[in-house]
C-alpha positions as a Python dict, from the first residue, in 0.01 Angstrom:
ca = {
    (1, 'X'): (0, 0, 0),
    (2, 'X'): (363, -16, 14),
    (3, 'X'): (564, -158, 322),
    (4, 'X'): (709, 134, 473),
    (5, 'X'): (321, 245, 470),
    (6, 'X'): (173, -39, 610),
    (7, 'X'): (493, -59, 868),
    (8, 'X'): (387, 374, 973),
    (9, 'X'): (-1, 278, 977),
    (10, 'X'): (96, -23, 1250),
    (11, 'X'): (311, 179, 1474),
    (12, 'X'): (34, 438, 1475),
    (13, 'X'): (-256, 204, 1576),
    (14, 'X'): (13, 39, 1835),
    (15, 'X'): (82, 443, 1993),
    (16, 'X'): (-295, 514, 2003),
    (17, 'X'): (-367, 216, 2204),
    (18, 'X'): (-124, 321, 2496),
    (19, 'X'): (-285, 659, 2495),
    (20, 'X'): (-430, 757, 2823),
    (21, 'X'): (-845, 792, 2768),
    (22, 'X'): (-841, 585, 2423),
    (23, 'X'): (-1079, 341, 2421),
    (24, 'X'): (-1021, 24, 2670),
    (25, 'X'): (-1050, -321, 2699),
    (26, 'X'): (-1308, -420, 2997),
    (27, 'X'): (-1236, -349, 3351),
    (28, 'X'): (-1067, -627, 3526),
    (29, 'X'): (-1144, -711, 3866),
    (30, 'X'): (-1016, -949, 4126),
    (31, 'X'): (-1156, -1118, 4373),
    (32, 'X'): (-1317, -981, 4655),
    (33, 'X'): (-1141, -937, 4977),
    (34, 'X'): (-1242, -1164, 5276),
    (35, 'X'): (-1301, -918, 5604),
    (36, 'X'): (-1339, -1006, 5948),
    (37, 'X'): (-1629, -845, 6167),
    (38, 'X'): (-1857, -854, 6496),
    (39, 'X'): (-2175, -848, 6519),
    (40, 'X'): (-2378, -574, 6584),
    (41, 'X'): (-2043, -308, 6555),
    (42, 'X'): (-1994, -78, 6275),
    (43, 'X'): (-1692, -188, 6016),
    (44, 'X'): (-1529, 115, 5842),
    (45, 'X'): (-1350, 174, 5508),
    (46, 'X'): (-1342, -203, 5499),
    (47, 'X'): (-1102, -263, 5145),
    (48, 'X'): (-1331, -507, 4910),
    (49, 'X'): (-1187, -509, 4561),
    (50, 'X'): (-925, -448, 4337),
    (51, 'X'): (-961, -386, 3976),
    (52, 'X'): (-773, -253, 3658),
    (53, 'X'): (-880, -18, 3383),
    (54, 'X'): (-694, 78, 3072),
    (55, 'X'): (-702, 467, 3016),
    (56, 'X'): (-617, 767, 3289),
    (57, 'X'): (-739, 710, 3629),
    (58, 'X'): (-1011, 863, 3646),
    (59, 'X'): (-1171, 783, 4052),
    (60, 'X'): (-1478, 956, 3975),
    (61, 'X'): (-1623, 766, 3677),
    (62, 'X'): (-1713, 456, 3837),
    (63, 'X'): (-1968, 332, 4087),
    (64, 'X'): (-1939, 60, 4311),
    (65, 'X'): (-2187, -130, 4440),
    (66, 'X'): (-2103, -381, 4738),
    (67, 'X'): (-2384, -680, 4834),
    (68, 'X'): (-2290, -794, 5181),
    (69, 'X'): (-2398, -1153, 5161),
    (70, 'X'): (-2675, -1053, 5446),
    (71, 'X'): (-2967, -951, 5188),
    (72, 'X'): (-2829, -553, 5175),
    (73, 'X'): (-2645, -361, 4955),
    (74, 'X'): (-2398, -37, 4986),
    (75, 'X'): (-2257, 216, 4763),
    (76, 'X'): (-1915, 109, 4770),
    (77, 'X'): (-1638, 456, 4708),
    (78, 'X'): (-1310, 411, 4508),
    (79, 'X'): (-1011, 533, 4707),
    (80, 'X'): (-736, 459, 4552),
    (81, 'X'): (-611, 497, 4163),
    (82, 'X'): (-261, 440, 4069),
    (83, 'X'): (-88, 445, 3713),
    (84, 'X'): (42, 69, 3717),
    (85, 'X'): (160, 92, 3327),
    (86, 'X'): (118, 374, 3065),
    (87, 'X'): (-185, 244, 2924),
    (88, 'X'): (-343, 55, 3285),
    (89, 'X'): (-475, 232, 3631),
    (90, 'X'): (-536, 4, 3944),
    (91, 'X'): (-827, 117, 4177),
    (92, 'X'): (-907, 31, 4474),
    (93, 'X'): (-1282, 28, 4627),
    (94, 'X'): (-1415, 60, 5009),
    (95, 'X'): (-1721, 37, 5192),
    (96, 'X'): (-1886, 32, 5524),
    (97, 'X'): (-2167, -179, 5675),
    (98, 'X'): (-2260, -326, 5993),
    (99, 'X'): (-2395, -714, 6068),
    (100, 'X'): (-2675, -768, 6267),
    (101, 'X'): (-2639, -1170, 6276),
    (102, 'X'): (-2316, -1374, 6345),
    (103, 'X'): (-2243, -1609, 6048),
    (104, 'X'): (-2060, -1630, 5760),
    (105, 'X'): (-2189, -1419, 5420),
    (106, 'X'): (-2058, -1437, 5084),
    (107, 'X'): (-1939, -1062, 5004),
    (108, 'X'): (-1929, -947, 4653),
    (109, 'X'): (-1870, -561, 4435),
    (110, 'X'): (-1984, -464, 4112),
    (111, 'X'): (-1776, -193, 3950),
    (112, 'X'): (-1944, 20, 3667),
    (113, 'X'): (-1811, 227, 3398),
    (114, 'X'): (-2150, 410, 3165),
    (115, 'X'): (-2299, 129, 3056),
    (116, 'X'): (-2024, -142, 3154),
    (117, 'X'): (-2055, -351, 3447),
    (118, 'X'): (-1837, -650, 3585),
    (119, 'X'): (-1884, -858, 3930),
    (120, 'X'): (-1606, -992, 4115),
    (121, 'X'): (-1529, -1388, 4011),
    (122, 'X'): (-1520, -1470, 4355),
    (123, 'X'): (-1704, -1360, 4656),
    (124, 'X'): (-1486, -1266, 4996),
    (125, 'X'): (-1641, -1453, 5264),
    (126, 'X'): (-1734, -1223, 5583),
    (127, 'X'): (-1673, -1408, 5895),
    (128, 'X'): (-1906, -1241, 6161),
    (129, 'X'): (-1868, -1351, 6552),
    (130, 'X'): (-2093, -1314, 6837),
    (131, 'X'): (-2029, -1202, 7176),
    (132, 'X'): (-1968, -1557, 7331),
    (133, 'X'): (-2144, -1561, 7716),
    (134, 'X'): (-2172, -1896, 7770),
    (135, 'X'): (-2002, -2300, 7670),
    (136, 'X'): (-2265, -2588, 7702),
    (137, 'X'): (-2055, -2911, 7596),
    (138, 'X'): (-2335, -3157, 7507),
    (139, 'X'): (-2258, -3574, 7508),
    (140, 'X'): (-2244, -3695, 7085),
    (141, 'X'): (-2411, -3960, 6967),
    (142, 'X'): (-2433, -4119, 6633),
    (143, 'X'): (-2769, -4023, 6463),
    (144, 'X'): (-3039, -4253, 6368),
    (145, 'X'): (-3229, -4218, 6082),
    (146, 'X'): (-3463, -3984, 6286),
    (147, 'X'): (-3433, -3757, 6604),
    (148, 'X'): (-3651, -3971, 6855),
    (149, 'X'): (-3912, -3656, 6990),
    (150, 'X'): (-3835, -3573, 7352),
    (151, 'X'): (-4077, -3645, 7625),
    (152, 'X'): (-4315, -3384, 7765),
    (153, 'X'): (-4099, -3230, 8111),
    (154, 'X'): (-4338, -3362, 8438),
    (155, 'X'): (-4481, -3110, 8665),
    (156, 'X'): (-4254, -2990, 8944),
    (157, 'X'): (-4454, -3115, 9285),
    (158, 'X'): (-4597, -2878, 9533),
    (159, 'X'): (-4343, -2890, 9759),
    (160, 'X'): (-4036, -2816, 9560),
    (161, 'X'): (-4012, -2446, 9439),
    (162, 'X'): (-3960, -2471, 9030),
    (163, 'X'): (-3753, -2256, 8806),
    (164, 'X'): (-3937, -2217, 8506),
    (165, 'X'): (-3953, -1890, 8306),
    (166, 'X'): (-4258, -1763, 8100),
    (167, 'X'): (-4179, -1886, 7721),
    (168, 'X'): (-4084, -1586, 7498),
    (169, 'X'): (-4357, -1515, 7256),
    (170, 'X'): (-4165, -1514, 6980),
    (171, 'X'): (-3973, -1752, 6832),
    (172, 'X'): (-3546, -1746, 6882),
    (173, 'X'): (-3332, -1699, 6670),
    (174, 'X'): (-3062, -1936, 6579),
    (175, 'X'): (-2719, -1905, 6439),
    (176, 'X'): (-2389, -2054, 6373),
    (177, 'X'): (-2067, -1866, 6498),
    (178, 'X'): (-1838, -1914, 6198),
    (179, 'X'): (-1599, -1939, 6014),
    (180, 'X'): (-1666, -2355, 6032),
    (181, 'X'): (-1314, -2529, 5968),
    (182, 'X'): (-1376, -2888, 5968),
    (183, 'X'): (-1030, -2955, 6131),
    (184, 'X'): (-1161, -2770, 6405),
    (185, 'X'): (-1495, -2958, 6441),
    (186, 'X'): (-1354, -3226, 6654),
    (187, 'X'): (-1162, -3081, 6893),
    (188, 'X'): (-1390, -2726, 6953),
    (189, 'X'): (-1700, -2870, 6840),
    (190, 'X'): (-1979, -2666, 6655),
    (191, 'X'): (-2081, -2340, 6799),
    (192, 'X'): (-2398, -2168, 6810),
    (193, 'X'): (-2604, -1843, 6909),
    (194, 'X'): (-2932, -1941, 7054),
    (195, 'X'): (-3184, -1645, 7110),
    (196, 'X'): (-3320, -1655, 7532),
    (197, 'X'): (-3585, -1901, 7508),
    (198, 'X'): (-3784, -1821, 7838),
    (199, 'X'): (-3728, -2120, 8001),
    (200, 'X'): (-3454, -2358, 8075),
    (201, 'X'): (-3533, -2680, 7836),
    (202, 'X'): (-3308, -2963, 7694),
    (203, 'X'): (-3255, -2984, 7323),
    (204, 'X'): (-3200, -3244, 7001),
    (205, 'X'): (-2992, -3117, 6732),
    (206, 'X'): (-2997, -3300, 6393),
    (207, 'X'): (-2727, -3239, 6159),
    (208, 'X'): (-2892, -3247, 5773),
    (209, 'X'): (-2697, -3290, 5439),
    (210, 'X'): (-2856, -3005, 5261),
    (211, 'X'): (-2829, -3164, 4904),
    (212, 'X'): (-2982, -3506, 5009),
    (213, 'X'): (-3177, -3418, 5318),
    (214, 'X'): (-2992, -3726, 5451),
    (215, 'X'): (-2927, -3653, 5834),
    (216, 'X'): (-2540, -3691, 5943),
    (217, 'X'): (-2569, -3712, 6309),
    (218, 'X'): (-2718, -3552, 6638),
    (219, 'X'): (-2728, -3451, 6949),
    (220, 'X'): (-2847, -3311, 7292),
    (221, 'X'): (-2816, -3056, 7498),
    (222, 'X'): (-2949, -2859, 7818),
    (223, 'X'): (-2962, -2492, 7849),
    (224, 'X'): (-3013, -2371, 8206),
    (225, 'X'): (-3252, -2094, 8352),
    (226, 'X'): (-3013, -1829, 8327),
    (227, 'X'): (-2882, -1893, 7961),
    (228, 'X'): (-3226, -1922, 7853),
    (229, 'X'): (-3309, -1594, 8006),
    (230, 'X'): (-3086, -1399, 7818),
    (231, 'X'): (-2986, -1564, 7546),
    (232, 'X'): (-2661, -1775, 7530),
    (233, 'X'): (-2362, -1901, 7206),
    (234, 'X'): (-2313, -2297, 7289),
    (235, 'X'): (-2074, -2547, 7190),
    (236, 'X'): (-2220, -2845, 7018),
    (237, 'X'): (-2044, -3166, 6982),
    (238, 'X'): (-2076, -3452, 6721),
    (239, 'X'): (-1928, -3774, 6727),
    (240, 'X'): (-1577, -3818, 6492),
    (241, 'X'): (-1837, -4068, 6284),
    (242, 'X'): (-2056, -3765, 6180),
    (243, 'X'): (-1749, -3496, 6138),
    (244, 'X'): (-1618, -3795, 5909),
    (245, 'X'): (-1894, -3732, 5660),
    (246, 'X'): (-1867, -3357, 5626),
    (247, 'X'): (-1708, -3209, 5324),
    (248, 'X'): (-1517, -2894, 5288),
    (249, 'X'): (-1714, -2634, 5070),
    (250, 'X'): (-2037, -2821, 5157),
    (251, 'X'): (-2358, -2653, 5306),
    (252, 'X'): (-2532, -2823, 5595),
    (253, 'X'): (-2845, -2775, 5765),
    (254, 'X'): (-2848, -2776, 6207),
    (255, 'X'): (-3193, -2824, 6351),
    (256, 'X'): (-3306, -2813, 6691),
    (257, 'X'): (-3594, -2936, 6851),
    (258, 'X'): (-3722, -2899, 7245),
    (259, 'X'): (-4089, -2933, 7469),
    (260, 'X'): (-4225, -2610, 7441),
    (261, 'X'): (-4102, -2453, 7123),
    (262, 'X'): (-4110, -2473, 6725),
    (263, 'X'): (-3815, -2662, 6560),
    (264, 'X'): (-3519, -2392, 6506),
    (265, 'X'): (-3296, -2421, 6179),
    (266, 'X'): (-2978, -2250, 6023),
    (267, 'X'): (-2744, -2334, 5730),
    (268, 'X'): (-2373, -2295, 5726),
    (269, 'X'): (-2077, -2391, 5539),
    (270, 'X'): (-1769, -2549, 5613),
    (271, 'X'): (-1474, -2426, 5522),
}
């Protein structure tokens, strides 16, 4: 084959590539978005991903799938396409869901294309609040190796009216109110959403080092007859010594223990 022939043949494999609807390279997608929510409300056309095709846009041939970090999944919809080059289309992908717990969840999208699939690199992290009702600051202390177990409460006597509730049958649930920011440890302390209880009780909390089961520090609280009525989101407290140990990107374990009830436990992450 002569030069000018070889020279033709490249600039026609070169054209055909830039043609829109030739065949493409595989779909490139960014990380997903981080989104900010409440718990128990609806969030709509929440933006998730972004990712790039080669080709026409073309909305309608892909499917997006969205897991929201909670243990459910979504049919994401792509609402946006827009020619970003001759030969590339940028899309844009959407989805709706609503959070039943406050927490943080790791939020990821799967676009499809026939019989190609690609995740997002990187989850978006969905920071979920709580409706705060009530603050409990509690006094730190540096943990032992082990939470000491609390003594049984006494009787009330006769004479004195007491303020016990019944003891729900089932057992509360417990949650962190995130995002965590370890800068913010110190100074607001760690806050959580305890289920009502039934009855006013005083709690340990151990703070666990979920890799080594090593615990980090604890410490105690009381919730009142009222809070443990209906439920209340408290502010914990550790000592600088324990907040020292934590590590950004790091998942630890909070346990509380009280008279009356089985241990509670939740896992978060700081950020």
């Amino acid at each position: 084959m002569n030069t000018r022939a070889l020279a033709c043949l490249s600039f026609a494999v070169a054209a055909l590539a830039v043609i829109p609807g030739s065949a493409s390279a595989a779909i490139q997608v960014a990380n997903a978005k981080s989104l900010a929510a409440t718990q128990g409300q609806q969030i709509d056309h929440q933006r998730i991903v972004t990712f790039d095709d080669a080709g026409a846009c073309a909305a309608s041939a892909y499917k997006v799938t969205i897991a929201w970090g909670d243990g459910t999944t979504s049919d994401g919809s792509v609402v946006k396409a827009l020619k970003s080059s001759p030969a590339l289309c940028t899309y844009d992908a959407e989805g709706s869901h609503r959070y039943d717990l406050a927490g943080a969840f790791d939020v990821t999208a799967t676009i499809c294309r026939a019989a190609e699939c690609v995740t997002t690199p990187v989850a978006g992290l969905a920071s979920v609040k709580a409706d705060e009702q009530v603050h409990i600051d509690a006094k730190p202390q540096d943990a032992p190796a082990a939470v000491a177990p609390q003594p049984q409460p006494q009787a009330a006597p006769q004479s004195q009216p007491t303020q016990q509730l019944d003891v729900n049958a089932t057992t509360p649930a417990l949650t962190v109110v995130g995002p965590v920011r370890r800068s913010q440890l110190a100074a607001k302390g760690l806050r959580v959403r305890l289920g009502a209880i039934g009855a006013a009780r005083e709690f340990s909390a151990r703070l666990v080092d979920t890799a080594s089961g090593r615990t980090l520090g604890h410490t105690s609280l009381t919730v009142g007859v009222a809070q443990a009525a209906s439920g209340a989101t408290l502010r914990l407290r550790f000592s600088h010594k324990t907040i020292g140990r934590l590590h950004s990107q790091h998942r630890y374990a909070l346990e509380l223990s009280g008279s009356g009830l089985p241990s509670l436990a939740t896992t978060f992450r700081v950020r």
